[in-house]
C-alpha positions as MATLAB code, in Angstrom:
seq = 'XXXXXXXXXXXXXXXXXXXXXXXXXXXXXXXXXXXXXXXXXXXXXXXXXXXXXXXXXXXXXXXXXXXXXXXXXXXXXXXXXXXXXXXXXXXXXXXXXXXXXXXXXXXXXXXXXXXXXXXXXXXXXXXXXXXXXXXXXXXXXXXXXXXXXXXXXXXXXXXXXXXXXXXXXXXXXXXXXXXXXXXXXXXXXXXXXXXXXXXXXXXXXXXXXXXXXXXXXXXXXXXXXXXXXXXXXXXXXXXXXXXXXXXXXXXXXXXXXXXXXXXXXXXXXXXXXXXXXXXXXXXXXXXXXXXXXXXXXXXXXXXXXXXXXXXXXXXXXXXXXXXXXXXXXXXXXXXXXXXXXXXXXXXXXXXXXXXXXXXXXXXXXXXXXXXXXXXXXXXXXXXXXXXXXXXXXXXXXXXXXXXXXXXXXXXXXXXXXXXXXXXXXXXXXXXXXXXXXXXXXXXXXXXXXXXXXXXXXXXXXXXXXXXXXXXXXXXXXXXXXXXXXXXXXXXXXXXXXXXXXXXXXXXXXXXXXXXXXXXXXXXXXXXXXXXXXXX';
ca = [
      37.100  -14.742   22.953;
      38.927  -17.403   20.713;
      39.471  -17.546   17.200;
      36.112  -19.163   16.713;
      34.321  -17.248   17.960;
      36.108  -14.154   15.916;
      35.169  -15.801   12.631;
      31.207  -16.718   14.036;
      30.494  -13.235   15.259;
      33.053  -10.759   13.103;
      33.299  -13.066   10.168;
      34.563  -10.193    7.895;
      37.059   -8.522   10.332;
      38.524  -12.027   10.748;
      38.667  -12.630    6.925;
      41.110   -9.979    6.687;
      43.552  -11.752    9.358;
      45.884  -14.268    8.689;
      46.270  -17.264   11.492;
      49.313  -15.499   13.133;
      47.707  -12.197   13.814;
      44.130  -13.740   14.665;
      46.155  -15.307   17.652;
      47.550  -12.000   18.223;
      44.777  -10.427   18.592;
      43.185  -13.326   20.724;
      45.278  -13.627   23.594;
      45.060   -9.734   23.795;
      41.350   -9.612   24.107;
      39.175   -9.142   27.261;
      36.051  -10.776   26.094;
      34.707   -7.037   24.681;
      34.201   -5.289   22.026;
      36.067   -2.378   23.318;
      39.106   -4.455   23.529;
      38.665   -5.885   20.217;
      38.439   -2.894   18.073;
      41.567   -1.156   20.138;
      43.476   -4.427   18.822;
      42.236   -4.133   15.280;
      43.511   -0.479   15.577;
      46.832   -1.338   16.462;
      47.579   -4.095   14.644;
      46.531   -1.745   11.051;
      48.490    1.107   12.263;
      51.652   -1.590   12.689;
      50.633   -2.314    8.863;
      49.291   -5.751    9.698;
      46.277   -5.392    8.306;
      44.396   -2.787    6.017;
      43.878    0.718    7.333;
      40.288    0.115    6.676;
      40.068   -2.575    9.337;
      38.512   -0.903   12.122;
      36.301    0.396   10.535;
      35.248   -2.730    9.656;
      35.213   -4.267   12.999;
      33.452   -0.947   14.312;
      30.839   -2.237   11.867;
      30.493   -5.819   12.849;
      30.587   -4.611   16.299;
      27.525   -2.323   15.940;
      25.759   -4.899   14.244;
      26.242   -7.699   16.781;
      24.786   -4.777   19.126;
      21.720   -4.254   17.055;
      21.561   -7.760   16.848;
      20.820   -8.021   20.611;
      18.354   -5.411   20.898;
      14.687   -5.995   21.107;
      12.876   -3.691   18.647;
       9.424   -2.405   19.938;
       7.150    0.084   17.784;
       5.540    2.610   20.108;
       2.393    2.266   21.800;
      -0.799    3.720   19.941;
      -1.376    7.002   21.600;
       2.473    7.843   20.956;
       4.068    9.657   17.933;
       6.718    8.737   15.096;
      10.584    7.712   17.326;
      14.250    6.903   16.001;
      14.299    2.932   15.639;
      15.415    2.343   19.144;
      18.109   -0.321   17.610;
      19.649    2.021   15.486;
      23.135    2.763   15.640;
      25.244    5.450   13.717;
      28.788    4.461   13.032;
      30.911    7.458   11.876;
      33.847    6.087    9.496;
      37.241    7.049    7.974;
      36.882    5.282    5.024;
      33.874    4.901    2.161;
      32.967    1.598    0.650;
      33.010   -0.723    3.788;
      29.109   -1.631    3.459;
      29.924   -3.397    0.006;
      32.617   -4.982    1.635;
      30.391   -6.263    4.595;
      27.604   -7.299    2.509;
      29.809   -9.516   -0.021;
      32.425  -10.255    2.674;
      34.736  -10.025    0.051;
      38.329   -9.123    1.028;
      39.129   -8.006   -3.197;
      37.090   -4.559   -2.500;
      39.074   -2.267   -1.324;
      37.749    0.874    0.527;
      39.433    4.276    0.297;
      40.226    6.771    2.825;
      37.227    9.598    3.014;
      34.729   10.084    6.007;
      31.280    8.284    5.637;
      28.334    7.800    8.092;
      26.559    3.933    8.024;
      23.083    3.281    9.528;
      22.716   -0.063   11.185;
      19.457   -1.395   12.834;
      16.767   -4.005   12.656;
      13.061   -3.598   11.612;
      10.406   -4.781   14.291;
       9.946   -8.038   14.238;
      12.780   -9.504   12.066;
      16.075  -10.550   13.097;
      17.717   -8.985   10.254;
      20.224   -6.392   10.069;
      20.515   -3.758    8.075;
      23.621   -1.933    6.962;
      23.375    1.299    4.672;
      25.198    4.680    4.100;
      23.372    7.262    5.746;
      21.699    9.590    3.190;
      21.085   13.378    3.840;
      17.335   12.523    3.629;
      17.959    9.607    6.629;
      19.656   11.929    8.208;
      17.338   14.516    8.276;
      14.440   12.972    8.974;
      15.981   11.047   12.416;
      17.381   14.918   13.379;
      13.307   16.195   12.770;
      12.055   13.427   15.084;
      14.845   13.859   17.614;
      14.181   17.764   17.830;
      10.605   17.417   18.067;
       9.722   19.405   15.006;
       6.232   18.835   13.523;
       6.213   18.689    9.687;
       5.606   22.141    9.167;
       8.061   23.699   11.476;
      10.959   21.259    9.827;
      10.039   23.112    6.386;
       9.812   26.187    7.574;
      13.337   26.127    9.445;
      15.107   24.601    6.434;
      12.924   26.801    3.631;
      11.893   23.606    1.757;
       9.545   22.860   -0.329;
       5.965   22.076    1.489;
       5.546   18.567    1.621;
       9.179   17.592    1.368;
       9.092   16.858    4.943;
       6.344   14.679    5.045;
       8.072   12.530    2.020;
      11.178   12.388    4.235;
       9.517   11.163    6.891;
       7.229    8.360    4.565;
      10.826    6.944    3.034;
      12.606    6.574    6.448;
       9.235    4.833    7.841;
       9.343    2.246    5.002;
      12.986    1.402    5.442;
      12.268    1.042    9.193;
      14.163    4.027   10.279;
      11.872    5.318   11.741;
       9.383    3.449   13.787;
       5.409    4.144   13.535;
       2.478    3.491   16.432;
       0.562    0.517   15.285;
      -2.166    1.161   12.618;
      -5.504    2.690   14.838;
      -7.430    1.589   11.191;
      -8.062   -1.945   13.514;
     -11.292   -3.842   13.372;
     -12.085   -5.214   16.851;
     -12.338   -8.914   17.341;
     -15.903   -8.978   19.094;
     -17.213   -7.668   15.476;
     -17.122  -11.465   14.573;
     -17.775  -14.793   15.789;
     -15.775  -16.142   19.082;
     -15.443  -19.201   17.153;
     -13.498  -17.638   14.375;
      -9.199  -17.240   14.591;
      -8.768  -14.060   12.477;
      -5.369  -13.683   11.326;
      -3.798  -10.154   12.662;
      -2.937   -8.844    8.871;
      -6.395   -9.174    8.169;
      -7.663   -6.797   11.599;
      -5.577   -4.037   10.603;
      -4.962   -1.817    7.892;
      -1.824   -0.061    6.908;
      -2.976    2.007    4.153;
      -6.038    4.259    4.289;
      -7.535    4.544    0.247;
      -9.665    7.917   -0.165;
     -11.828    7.236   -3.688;
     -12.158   11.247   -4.292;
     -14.921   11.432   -7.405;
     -13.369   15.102   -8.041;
     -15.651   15.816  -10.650;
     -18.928   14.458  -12.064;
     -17.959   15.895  -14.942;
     -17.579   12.926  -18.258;
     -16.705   12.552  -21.854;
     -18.582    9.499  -21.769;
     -22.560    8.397  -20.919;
     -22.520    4.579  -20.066;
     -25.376    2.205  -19.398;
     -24.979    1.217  -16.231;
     -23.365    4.651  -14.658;
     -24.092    4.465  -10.862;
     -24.630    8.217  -10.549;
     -24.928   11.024  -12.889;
     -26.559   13.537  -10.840;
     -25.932   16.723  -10.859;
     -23.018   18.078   -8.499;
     -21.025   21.120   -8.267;
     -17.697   21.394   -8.799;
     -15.713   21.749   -5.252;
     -13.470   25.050   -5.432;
      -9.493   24.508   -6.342;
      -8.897   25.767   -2.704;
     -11.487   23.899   -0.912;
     -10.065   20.409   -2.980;
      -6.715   21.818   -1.541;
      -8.287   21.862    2.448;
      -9.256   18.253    1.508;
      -6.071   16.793    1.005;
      -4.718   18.145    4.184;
      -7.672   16.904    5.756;
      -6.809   13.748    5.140;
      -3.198   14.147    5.681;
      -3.958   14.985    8.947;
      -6.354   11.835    9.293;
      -3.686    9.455    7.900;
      -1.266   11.016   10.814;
      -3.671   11.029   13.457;
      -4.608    6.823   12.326;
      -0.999    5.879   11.742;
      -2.167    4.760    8.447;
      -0.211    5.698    4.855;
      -2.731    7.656    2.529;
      -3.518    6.673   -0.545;
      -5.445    8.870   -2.857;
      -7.681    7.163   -6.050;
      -8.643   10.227   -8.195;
     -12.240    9.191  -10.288;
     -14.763   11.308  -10.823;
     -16.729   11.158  -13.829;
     -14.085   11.706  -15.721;
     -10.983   13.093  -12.853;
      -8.827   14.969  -15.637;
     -11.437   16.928  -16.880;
     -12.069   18.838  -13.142;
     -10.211   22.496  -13.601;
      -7.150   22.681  -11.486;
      -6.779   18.744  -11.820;
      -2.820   19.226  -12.197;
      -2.425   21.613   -9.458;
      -4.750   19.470   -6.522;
      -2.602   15.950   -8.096;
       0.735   18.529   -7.271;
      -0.708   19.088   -3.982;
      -1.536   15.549   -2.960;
       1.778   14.067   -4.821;
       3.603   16.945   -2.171;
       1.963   15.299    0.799;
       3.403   11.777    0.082;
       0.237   10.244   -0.692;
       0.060    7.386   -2.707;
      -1.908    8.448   -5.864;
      -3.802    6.636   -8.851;
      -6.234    7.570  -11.622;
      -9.641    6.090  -12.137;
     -10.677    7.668  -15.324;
     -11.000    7.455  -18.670;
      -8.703    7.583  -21.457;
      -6.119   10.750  -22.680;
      -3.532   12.269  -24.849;
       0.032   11.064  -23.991;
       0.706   15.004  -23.369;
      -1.490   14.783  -20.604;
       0.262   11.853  -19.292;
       3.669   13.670  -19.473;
       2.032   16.463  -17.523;
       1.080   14.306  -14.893;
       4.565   12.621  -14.799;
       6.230   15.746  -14.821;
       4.402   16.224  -11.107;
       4.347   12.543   -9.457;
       4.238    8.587  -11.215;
       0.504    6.927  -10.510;
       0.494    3.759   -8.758;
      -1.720    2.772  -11.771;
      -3.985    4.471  -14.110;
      -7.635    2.310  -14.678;
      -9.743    2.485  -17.477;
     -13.014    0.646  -17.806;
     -14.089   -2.116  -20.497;
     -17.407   -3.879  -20.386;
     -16.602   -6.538  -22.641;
     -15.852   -7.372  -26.038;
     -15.689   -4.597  -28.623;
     -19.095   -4.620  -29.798;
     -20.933   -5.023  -26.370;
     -18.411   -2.582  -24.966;
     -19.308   -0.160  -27.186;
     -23.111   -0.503  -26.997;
     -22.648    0.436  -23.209;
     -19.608    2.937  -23.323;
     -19.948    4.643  -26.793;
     -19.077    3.734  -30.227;
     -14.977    3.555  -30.728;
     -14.492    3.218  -27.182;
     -12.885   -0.447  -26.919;
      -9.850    1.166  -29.561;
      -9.948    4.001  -28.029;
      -8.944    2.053  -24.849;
      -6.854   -0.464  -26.901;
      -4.558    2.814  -27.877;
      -4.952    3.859  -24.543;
      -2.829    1.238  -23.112;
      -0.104    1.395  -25.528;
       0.708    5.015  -24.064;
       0.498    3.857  -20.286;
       2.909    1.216  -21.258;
       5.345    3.699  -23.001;
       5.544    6.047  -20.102;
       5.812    2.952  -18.146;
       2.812    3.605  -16.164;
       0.817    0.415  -14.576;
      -2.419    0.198  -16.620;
      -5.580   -2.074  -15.451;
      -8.575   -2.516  -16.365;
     -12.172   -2.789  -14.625;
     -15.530   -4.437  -15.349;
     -18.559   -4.041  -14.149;
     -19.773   -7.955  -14.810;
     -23.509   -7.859  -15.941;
     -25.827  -11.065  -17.147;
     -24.800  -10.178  -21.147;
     -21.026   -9.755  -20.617;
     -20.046  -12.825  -18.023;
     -19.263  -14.787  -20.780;
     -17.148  -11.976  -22.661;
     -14.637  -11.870  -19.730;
     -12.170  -14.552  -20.168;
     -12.343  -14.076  -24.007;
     -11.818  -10.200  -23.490;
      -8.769  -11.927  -21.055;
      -7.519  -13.321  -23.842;
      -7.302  -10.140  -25.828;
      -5.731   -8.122  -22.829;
      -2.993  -10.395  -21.563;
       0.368   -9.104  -21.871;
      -0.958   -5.800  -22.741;
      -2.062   -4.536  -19.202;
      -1.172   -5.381  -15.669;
      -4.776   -6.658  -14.719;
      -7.847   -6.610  -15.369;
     -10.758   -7.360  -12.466;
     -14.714   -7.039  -12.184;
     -17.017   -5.853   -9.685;
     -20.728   -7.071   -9.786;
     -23.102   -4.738  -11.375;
     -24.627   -1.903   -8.959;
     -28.623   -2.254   -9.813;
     -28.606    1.573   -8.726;
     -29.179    4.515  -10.929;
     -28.783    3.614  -14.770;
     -27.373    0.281  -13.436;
     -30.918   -0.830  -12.655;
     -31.919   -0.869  -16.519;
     -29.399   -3.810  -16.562;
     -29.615   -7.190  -15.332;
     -27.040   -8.557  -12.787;
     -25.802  -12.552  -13.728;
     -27.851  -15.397  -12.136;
     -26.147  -16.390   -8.800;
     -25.983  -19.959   -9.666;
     -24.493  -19.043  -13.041;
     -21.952  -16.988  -11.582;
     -20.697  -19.714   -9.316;
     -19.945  -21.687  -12.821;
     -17.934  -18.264  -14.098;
     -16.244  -17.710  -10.747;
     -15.206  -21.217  -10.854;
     -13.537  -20.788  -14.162;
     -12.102  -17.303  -13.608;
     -10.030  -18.715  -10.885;
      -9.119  -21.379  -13.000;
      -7.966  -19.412  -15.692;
      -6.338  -17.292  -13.507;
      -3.166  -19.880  -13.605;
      -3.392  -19.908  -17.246;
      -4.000  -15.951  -17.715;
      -1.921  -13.828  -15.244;
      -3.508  -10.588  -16.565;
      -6.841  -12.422  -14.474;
      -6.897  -10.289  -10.773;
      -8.727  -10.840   -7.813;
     -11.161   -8.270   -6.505;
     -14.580   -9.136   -5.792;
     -15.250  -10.553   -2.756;
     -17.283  -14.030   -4.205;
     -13.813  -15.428   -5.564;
     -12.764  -15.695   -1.552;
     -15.549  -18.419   -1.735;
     -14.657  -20.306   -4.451;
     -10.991  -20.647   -3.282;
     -11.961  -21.563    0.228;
     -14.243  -24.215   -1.246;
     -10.949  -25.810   -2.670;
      -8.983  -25.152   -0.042;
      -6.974  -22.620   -1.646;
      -5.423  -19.331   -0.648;
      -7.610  -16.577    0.072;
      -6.565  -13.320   -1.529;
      -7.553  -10.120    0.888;
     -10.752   -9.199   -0.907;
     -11.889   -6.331   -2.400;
     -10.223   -3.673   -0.104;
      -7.588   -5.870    0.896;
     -10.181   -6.239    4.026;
     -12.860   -7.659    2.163;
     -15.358   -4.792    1.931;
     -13.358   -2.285    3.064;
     -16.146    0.188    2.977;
     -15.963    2.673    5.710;
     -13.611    0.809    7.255;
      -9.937    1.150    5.113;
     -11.732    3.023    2.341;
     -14.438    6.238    1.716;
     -15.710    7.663   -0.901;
     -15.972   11.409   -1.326;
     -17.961   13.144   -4.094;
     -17.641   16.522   -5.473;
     -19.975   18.307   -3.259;
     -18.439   17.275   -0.184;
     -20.211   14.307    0.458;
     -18.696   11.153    2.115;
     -20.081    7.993    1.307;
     -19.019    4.654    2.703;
     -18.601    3.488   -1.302;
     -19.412    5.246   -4.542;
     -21.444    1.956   -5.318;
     -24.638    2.307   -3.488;
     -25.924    5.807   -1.519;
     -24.100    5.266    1.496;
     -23.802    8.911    3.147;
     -22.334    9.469    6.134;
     -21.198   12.903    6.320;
     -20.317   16.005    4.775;
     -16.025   17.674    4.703;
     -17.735   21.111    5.024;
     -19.071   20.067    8.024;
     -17.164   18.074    9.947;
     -13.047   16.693    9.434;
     -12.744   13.122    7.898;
     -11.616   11.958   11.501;
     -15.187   12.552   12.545;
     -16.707   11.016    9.983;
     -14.764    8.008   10.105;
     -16.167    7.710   13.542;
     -19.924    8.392   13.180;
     -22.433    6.186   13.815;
     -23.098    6.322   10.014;
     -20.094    4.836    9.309;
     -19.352    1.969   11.793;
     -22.778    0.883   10.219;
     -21.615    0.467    7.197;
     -17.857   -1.258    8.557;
     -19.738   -3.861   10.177;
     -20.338   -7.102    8.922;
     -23.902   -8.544    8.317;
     -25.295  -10.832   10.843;
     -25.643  -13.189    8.149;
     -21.817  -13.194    7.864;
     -20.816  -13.881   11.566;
     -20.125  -17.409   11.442;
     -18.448  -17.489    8.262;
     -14.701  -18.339    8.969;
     -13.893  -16.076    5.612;
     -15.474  -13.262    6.430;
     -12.357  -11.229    7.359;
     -11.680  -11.023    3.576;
     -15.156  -11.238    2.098;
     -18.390   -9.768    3.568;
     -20.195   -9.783   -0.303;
     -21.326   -6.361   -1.498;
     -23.136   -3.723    0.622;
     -23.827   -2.192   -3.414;
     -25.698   -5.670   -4.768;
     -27.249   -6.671   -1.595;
     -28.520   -3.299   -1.184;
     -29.007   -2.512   -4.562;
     -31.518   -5.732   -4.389;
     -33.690   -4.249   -1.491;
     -32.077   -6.275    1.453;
     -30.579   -5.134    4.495;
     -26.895   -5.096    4.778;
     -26.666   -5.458    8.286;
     -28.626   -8.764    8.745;
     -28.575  -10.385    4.913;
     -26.239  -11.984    3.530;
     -24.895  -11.049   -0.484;
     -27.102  -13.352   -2.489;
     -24.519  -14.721   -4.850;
     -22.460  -16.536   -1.315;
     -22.995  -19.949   -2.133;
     -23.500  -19.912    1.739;
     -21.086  -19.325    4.606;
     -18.181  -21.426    5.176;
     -17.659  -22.828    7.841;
     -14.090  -24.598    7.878;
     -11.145  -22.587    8.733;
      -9.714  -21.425    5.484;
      -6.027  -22.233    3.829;
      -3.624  -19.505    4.358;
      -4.194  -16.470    2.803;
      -2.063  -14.776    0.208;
       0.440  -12.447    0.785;
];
């Protein structure tokens, strides 16, 4: 190994050398690393060079080990492993990581043991240097003693749920290594002739809409469902969220939980099932309507939301019409607490014939006050069938100019599926659709109502199966559902279907058949493959 060769592949060790003791150190090497460190070693304890050396090099050598490694996730019928690259390097001084990452020779390290992680996700070539926190720690000793979640807690008398948060935080840094998402839909579903990107076949978040109460301080127009339900029991909401937990595990799929209802906060025990589900490591948000900012603090005190969303249907007047006199200010106020507990606030529509003209005006109002605000197409079910949905051809003019604005407005976000179609047309970057999938229903998303129900999405009566009867898992896999996962024939040869599909809710909700018609606002399926899509 000559000198350049030192400064390509231990650039920082070298740094520290001056040209007399590099050449040292050169003609004493082997072509190892073994040899290199012991040279490091005994040049610092000679004083010719800082006694926080080799540590250093031990560094750069573990890294340039890492470096080599090839990084594969387990299979799909395996369980959570150690990142096969990683390497542990225990060290007699602290601060050598800032010292690698600004390969700056003024910071000086001091003497005091400290453990470093360094490895490489899957996939990148990347590598990643970090002190080793207790939680890293822990969770790579609870994977390499083969203790299940619930063991691990029980052994160190934590809190429930600690575990599984442990586990979540060392997953996302790439710790820990996952089996591949089994949340996958299979490439026969579409047309041969289609290339479907990979990100848009599998999902690695799993989003469970839980209507928790029908319970509701408010009686709007166009209310998809107010029938009566029950109330599910505080214990019985408590089975659910481990029922999914155990889903999320069994898919290799992060769990996100959207609480809605009615009106979510206003189910008894709300705090104590959001404590629960925070515990688990879920991902949670609130789809409900506005509340006191003591209420927010309560929630805060347990877990942040993703986001909190509240509805508006328009412009003040026409908003309150539909939702109930005072209800736009009420909002309006709404938003200045979310943004003072520094909580993401958005805002949804439900776009109707009257208000398609009120919603880049309402825009307008909204920007810089809340992170987004998005629309879904009326539902003509329940009260929504007193209302009129938009004419198709009019809402190709409105799409057109929402995505337009959108450049202009950033508050403007993407949800419904339609706007896929108007950015293909121009050859523009597809967003990924409603769900992230396009309809997502069934597929990366259910619905489940108070009674127990499980719908494929609150939109349109879409049963397909009951939590007192049978786990999520099973569900998931009915007949019922795959039904309602798969795309319409209408859709097969559409090169954007991977992030569009329409909406099972309008074309049902207009008597067709979802699984031969096609949404009847598509301007028609295209056929050219689409520009990238957006990350």
């Amino acid at each position: 190994m000559n000198q350049a060769e030192l400064h390509t592949i231990y650039p920082v060790t070298a740094s520290f050398l001056d040209a007399k003791t590099l050449l040292n150190v050169e003609t004493s090497l082997k072509n190892s690393a073994k040899t290199l460190l012991k040279a490091v070693e005994d040049i610092s304890q000679k004083s010719l060079a800082p006694f926080f050396l080799p540590d250093i090099c031990a560094l750069e050598i573990a890294m340039e080990k890492v470096a080599s490694k090839t990084v594969v996730p387990p299979g799909p019928t395996e369980s959570i492993i150690v990142n096969p690259s990683l390497e542990l390097c225990v060290l007699a001084s602290s601060g050598c990581v800032d010292v690698i990452h600004r390969i700056d020779t003024k910071i000086c390290p001091v003497p005091g043991q400290e453990m470093i992680l360094v490895w490489k996700n899957s996939g990148m070539q990347k590598v990643t240097v970090a002190v080793a926190k207790p939680e890293d720690l822990a969770a790579i000793k609870i994977i390499t003693d083969g203790l299940d979640p619930a063991s691990a807690e029980t052994e160190a008398n934590v809190t429930p749920g600690l575990v599984d948060i442990l586990l979540r935080r060392a997953l996302d840094k790439g710790i820990l290594l996952s089996p591949a998402s089994l949340i996958r839909r299979k490439r026969r579903d579409f047309s041969d002739s289609l290339s479907i990107p990979e990100q848009h076949l599998s999902a690695e978040v799993f989003t469970l809409q839980w209507h928790i109460t029908q319970d509701c301080d408010l009686f709007c127009r166009h209310c998809y469902d107010r029938s009566a339900r029950s109330n599910m029991a505080v214990d019985k909401a408590m089975d659910v969220i481990d029922n999914f937990h155990s889903f999320c595990r069994d898919r290799h799929v992060r769990g996100q939980i959207s609480f809605s209802g009615g009106n979510p906060l206003l189910y008894p025990g709300f705090l104590e099932v959001y404590e629960r589900a925070a515990r688990k490591g879920f991902t949670l948000a609130i789809l409900g309507n506005p509340t006191t900012r003591e209420m927010m603090d309560s929630i805060l005190k347990i877990a942040r939301p993703e986001y909190f969303q509240v509805s508006l249907e328009g412009l003040p007047e026409h908003n309150d019409s539909i939702r109930g006199h005072g209800h736009f200010q009420r909002v309006m106020n709404f938003l200045e607490v979310l943004r003072a507990v520094d909580i993401q606030g958005q805002i949804m529509l439900t776009l109707t014939r009257d208000n398609m003209n009120q919603v880049l005006p309402l825009a307008e109002i909204l920007e810089g006050k809340v992170w987004g605000l998005a629309f879904n197409r009326l539902s003509p079910v329940g009260r929504g069938a007193a209302l009129a949905l938009p004419d198709p051809a009019e809402f190709q003019h409105f799409a057109a100019r929402y995505c337009e604005s959108a450049s202009r407005l950033g508050v403007l976000s993407f949800k419904d599926n339609m706007l896929n179609a108007q950015l293909a047309a121009k050859g523009e970057a597809l967003f990924g659709g409603c769900t992230g999938f396009g309809c997502g229903a069934a597929f990366n998303f259910m619905a489940l109502l108070p009674d127990g129900e499980v719908h494929a999405c609150r939109k349109l009566p879409s049963l397909i199966g009951n939590i007192s009867t049978a786990s999520l898992g099973e569900i998931y896999d009915g007949q019922a559902a795959v039904r309602y996962r798969t795309r319409s024939e209408a859709c097969r040869e559409c090169s954007i279907v991977a992030t569009c599909g329409g909406c099972l809710a309008v074309v049902s909700g207009l008597g067709l058949d979802i699984a031969k018609d096609r949404d009847p606002f598509c301007p028609g399926p295209i056929l050219q493959p689409p520009a990238k899509s957006a990350s």
